[in-house]
N, CA, C and O atoms as a Tinker XYZ file with bonds, in Angstrom:
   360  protein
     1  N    295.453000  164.635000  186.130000    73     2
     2  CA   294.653000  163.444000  186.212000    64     1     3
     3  C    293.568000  163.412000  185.145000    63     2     4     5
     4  O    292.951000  162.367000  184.937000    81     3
     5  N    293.360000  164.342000  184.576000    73     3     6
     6  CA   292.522000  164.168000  183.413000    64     5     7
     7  C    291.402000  165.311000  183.649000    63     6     8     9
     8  O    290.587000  165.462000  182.739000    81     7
     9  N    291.303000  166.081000  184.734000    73     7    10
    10  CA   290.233000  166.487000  185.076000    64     9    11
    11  C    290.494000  168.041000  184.383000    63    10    12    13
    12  O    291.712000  168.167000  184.252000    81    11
    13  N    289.855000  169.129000  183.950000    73    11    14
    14  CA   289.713000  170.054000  184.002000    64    13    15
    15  C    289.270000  170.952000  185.096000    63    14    16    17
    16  O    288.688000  170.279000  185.947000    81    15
    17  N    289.312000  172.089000  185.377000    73    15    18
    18  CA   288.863000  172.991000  185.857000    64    17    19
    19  C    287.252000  173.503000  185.446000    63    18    20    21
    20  O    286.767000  174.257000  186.289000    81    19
    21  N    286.745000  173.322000  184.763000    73    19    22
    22  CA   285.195000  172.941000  184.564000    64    21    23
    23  C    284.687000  171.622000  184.969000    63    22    24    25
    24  O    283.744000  171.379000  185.722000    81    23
    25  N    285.614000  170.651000  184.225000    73    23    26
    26  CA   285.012000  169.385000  184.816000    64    25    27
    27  C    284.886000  169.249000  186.394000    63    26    28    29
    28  O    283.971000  168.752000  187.051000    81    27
    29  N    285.796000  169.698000  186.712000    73    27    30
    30  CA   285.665000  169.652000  188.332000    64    29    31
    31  C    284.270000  170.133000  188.855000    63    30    32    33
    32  O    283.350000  169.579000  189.457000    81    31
    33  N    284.534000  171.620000  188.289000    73    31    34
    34  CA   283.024000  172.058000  188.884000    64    33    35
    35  C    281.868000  171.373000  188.917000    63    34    36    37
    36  O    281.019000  171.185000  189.788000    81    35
    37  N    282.038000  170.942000  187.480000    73    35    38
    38  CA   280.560000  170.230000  187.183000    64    37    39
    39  C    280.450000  168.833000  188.113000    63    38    40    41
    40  O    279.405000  168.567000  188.707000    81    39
    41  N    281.289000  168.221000  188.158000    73    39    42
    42  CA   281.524000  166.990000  189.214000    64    41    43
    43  C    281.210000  167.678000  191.303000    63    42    44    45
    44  O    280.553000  167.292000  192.270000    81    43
    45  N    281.713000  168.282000  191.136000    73    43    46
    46  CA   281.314000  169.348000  192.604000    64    45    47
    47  C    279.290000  169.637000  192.035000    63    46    48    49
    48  O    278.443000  168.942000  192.596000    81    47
    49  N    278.953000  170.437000  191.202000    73    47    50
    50  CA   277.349000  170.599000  191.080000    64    49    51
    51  C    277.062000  169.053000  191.313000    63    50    52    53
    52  O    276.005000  169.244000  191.914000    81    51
    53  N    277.144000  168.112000  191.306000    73    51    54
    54  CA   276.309000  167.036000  190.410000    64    53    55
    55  C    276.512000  166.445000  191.987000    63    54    56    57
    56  O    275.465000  166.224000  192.594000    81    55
    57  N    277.892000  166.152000  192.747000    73    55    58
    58  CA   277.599000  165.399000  194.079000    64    57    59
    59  C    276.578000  166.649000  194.793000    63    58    60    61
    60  O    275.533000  166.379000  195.383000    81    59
    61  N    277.067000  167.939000  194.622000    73    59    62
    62  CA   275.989000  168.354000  194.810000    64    61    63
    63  C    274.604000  168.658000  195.605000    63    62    64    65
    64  O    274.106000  168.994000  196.679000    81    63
    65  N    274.302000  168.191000  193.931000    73    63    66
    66  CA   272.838000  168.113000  193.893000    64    65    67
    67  C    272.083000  166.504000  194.224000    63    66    68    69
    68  O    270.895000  166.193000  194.297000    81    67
    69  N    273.295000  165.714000  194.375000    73    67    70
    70  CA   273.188000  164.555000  194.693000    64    69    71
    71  C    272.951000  164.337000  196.344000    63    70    72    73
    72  O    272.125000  163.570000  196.839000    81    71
    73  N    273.830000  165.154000  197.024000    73    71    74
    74  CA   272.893000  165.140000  198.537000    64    73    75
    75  C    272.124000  166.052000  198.833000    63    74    76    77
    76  O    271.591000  166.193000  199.933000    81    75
    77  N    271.988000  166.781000  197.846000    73    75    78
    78  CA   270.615000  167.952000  198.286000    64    77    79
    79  C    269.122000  166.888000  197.732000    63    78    80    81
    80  O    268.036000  167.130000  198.260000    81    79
    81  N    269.212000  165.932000  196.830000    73    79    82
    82  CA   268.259000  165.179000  196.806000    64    81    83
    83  C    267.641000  164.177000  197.747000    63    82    84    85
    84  O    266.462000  163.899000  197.966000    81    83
    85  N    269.402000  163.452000  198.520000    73    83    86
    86  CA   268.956000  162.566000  199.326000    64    85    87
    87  C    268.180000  163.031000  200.655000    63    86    88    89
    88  O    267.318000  162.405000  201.272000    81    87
    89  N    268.933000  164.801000  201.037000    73    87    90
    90  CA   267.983000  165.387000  201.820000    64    89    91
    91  C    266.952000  165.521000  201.541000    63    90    92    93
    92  O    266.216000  165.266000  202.494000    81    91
    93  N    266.376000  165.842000  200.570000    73    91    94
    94  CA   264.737000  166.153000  200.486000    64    93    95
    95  C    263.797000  164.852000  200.512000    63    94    96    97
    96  O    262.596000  164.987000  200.749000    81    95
    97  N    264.384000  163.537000  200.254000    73    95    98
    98  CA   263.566000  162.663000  200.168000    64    97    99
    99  C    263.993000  162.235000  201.615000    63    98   100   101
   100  O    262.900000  162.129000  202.171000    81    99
   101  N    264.791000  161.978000  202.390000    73    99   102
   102  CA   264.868000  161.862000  203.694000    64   101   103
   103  C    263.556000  162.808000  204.566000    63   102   104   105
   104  O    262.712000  162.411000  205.369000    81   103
   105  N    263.854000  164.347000  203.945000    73   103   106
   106  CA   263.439000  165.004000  205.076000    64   105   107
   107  C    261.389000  164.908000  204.985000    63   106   108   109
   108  O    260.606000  165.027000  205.928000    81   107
   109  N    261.124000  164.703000  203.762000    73   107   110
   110  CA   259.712000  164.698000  203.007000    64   109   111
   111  C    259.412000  163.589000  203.547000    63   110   112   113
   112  O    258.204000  163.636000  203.779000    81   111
   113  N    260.052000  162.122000  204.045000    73   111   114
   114  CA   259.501000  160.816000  204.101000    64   113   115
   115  C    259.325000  161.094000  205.970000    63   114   116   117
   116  O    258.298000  160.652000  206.485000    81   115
   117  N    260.463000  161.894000  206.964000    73   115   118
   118  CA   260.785000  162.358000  208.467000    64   117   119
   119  C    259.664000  163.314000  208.021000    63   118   120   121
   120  O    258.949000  163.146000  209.009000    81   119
   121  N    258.923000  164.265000  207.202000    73   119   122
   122  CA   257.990000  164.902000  207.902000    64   121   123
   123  C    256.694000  163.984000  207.784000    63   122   124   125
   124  O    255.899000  163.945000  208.723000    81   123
   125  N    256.503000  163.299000  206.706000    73   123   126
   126  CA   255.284000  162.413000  207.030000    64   125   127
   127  C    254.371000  162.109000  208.340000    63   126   128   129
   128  O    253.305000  162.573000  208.745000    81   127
   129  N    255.219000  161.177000  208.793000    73   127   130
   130  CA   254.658000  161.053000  210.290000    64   129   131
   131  C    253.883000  161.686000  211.302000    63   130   132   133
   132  O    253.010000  161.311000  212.085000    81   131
   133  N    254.597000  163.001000  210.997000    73   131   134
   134  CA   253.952000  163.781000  211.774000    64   133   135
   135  C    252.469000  164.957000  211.120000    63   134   136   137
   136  O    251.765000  165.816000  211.651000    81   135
   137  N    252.576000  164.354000  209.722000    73   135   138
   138  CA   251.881000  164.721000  208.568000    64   137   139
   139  C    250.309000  164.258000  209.530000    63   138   140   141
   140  O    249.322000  164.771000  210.057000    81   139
   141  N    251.121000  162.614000  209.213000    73   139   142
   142  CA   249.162000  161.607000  209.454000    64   141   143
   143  C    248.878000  161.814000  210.892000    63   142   144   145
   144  O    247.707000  161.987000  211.230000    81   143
   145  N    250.102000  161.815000  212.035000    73   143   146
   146  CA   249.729000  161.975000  213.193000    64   145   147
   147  C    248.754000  163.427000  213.984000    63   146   148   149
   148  O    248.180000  163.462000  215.072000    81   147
   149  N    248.882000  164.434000  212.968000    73   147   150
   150  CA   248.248000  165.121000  213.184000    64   149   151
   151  C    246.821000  165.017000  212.540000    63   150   152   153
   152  O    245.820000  165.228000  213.225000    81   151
   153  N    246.760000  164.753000  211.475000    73   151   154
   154  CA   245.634000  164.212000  210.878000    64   153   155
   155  C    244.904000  163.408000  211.798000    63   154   156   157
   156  O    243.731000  163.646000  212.087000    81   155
   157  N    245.631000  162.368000  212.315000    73   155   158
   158  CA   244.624000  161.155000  213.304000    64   157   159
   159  C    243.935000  161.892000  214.379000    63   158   160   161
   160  O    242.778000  161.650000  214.723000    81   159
   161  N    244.776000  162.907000  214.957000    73   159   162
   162  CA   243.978000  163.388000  215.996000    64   161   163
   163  C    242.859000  164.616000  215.722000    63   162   164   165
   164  O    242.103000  165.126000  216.548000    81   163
   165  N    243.006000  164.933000  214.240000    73   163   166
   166  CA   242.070000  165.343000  214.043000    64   165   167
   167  C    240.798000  164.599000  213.742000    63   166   168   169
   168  O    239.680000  165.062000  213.971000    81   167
   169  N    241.087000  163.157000  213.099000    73   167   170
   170  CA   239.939000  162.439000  213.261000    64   169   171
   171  C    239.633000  162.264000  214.358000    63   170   172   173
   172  O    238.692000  162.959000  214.743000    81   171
   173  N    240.136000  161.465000  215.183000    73   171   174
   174  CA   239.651000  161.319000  216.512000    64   173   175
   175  C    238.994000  162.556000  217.765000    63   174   176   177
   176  O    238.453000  162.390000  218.859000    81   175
   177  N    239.188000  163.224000  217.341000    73   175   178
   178  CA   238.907000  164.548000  218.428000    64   177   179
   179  C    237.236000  164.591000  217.438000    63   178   180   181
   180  O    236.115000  164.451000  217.929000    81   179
   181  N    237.496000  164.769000  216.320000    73   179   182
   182  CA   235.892000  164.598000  215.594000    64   181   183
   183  C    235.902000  166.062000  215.396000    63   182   184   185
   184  O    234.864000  166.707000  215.254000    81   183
   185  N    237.384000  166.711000  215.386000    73   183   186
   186  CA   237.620000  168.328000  214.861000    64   185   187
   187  C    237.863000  168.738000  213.532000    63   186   188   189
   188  O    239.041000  168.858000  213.196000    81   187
   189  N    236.728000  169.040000  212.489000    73   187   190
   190  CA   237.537000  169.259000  211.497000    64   189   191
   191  C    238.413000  170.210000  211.017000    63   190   192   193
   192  O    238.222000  171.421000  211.128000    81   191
   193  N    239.514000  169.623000  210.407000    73   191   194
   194  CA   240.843000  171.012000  210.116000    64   193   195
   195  C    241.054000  169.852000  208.746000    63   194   196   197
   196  O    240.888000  168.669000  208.450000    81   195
   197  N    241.772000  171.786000  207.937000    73   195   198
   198  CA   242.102000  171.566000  206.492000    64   197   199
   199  C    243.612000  171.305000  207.499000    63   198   200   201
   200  O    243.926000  171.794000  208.584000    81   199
   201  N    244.369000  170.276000  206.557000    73   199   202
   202  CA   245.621000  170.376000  206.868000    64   201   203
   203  C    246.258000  170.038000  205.567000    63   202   204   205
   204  O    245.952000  168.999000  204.981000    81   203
   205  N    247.047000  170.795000  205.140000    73   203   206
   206  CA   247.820000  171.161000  203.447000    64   205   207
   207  C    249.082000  170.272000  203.809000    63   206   208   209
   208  O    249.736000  170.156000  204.846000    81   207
   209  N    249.183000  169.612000  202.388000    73   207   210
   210  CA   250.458000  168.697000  202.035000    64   209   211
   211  C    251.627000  169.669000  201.830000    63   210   212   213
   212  O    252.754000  169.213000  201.635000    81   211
   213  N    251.384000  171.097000  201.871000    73   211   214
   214  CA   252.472000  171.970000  201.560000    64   213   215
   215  C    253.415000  171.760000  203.447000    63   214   216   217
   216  O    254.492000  172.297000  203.706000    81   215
   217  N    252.640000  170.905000  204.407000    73   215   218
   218  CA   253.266000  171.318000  205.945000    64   217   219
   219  C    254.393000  170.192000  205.631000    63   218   220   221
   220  O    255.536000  170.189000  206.087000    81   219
   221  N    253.834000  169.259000  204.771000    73   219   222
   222  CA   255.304000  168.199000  204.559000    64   221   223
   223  C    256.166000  168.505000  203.765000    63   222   224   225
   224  O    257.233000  167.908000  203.906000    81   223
   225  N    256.078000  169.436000  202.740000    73   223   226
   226  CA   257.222000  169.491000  201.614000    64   225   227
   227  C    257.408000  171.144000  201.616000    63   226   228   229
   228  O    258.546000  171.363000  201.200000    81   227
   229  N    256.959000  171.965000  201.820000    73   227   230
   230  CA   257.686000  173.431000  201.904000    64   229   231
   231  C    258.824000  173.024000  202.548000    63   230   232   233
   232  O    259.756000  172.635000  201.844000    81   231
   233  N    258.988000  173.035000  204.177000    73   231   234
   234  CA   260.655000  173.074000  204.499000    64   233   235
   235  C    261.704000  172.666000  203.604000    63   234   236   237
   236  O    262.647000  173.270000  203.093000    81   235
   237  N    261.154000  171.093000  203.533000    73   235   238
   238  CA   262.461000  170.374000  202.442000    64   237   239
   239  C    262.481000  171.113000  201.304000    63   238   240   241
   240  O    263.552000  171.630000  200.984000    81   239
   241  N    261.501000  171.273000  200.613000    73   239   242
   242  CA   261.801000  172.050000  199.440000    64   241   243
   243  C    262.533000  173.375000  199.494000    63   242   244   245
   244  O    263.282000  173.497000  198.525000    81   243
   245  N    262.547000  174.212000  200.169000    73   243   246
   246  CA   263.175000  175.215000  200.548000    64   245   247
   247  C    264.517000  175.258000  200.899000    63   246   248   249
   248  O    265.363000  175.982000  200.375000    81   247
   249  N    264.743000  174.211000  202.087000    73   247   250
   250  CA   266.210000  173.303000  201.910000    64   249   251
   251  C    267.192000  173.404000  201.475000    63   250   252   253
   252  O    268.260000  173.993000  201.638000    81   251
   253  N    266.299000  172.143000  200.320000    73   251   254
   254  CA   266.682000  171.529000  199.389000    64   253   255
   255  C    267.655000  172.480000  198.459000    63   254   256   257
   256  O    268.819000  172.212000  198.160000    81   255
   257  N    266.607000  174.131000  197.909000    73   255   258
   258  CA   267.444000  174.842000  197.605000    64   257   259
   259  C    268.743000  175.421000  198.446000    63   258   260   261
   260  O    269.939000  175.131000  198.419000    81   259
   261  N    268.090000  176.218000  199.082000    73   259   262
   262  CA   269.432000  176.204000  200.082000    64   261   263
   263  C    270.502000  175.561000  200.161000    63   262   264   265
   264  O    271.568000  176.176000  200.183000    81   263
   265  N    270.465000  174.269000  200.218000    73   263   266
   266  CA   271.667000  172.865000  200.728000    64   265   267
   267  C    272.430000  172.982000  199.054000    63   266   268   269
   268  O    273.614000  173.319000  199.032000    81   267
   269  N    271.821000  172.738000  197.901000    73   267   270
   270  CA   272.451000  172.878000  196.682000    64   269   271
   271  C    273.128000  173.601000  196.414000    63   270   272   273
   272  O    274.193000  173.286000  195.884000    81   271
   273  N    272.767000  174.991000  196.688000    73   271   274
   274  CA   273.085000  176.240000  196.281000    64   273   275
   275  C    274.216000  176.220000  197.189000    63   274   276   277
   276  O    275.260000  176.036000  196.563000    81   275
   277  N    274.385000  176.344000  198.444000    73   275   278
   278  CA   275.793000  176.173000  198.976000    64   277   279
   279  C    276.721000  175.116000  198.929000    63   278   280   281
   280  O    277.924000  175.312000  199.099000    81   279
   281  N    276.203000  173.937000  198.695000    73   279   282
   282  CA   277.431000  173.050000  198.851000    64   281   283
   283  C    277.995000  173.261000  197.294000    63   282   284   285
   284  O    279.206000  173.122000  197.121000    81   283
   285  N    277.255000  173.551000  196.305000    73   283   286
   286  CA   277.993000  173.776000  194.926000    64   285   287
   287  C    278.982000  175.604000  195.201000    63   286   288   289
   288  O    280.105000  175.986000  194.872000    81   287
   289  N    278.349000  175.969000  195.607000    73   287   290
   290  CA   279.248000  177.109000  195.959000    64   289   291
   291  C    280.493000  176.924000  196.788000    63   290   292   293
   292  O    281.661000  177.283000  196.633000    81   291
   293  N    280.000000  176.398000  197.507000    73   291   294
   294  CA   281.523000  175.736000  198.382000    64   293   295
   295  C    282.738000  175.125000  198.061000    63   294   296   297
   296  O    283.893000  175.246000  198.470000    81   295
   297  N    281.838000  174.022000  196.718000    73   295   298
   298  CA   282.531000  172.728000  195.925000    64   297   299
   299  C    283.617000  173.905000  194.827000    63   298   300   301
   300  O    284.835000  174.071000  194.750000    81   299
   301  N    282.481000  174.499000  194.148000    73   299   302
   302  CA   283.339000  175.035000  193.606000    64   301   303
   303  C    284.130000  176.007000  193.808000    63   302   304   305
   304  O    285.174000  175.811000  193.185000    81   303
   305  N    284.144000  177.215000  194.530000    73   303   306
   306  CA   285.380000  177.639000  195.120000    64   305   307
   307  C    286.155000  176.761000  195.661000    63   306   308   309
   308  O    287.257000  177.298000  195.771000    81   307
   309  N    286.187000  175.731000  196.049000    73   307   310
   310  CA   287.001000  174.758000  196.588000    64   309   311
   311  C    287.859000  174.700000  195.463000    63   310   312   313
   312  O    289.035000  175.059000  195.517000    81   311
   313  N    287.204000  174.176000  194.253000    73   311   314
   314  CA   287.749000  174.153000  192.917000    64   313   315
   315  C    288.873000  174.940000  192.208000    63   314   316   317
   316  O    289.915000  174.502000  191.720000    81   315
   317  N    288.415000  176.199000  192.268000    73   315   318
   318  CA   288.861000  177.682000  191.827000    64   317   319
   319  C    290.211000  178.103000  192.918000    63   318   320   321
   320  O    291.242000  178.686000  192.584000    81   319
   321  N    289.846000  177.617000  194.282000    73   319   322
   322  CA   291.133000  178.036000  194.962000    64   321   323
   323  C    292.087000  176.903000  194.748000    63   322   324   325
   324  O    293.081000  177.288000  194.131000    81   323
   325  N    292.114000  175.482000  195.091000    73   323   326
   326  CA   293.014000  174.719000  194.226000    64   325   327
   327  C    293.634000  175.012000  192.797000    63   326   328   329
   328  O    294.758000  174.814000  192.337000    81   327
   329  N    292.794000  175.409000  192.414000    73   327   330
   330  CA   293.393000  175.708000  190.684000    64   329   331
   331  C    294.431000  176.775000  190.853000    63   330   332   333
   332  O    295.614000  176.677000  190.526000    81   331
   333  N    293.943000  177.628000  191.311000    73   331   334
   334  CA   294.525000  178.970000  191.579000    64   333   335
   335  C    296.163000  178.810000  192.299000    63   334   336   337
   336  O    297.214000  179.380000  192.007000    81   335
   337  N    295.835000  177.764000  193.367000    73   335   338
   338  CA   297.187000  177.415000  194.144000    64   337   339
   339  C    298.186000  176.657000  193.312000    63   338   340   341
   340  O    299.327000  177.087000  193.148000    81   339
   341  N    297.726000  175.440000  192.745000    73   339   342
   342  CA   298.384000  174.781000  191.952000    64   341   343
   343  C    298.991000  175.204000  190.604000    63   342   344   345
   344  O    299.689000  174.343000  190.069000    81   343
   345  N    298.844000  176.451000  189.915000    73   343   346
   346  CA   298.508000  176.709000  188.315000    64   345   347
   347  C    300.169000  176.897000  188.822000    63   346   348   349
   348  O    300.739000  177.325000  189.825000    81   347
   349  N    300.531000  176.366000  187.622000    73   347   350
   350  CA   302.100000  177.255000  187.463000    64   349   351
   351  C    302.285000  179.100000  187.366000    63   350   352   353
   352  O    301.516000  179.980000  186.978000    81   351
   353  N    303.429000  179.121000  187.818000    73   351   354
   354  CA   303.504000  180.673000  188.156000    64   353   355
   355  C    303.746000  181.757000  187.020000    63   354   356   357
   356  O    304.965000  181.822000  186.862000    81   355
   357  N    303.373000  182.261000  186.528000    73   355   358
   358  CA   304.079000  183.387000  185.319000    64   357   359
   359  C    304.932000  184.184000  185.446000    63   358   360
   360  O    305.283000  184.871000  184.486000    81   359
């Protein structure tokens, strides 16, 4: 079909990294909420607390790696064992 055995891979990295993105901006926009909601009740209680923007984006970011790093690992052995099955025999 036109594809190579690299090209593949690289097409496997790229979807990817393509839902390891949509996770992180999903999961960064789902921790928000609970970002300000804790914040509010710290206004309101009249308690002050430091509360770090790292409580919304460490997980996802961490993830994020994670989720990439395996689904391209996955994609591409996926890749490598098709090739492998299909290659003509010697």
């Amino acid at each position: 079909m036109g594809f190579t055995s690299a090209n593949a891979i690289a097409e496997r990295i790229t979807e990817a990294f393509i839902y390891a993105i949509t996770f992180l901006i999903c999961a960064v926009i789902g921790n928000l909420p609970l970002y300000l909601t804790i914040n509010q009740i710290g206004i309101n209680t009249h308690d002050p607390m430091e509360i770090s923007w790292n409580s919304v984006i460490a997980w996802p970011t961490w993830l994020f790696g994670l989720m990439l790093i395996f689904i391209a690992a996955v994609g591409s052995l996926n890749v490598v064992l098709v090739n492998r099955e299909f290659s003509p025999a010697e």
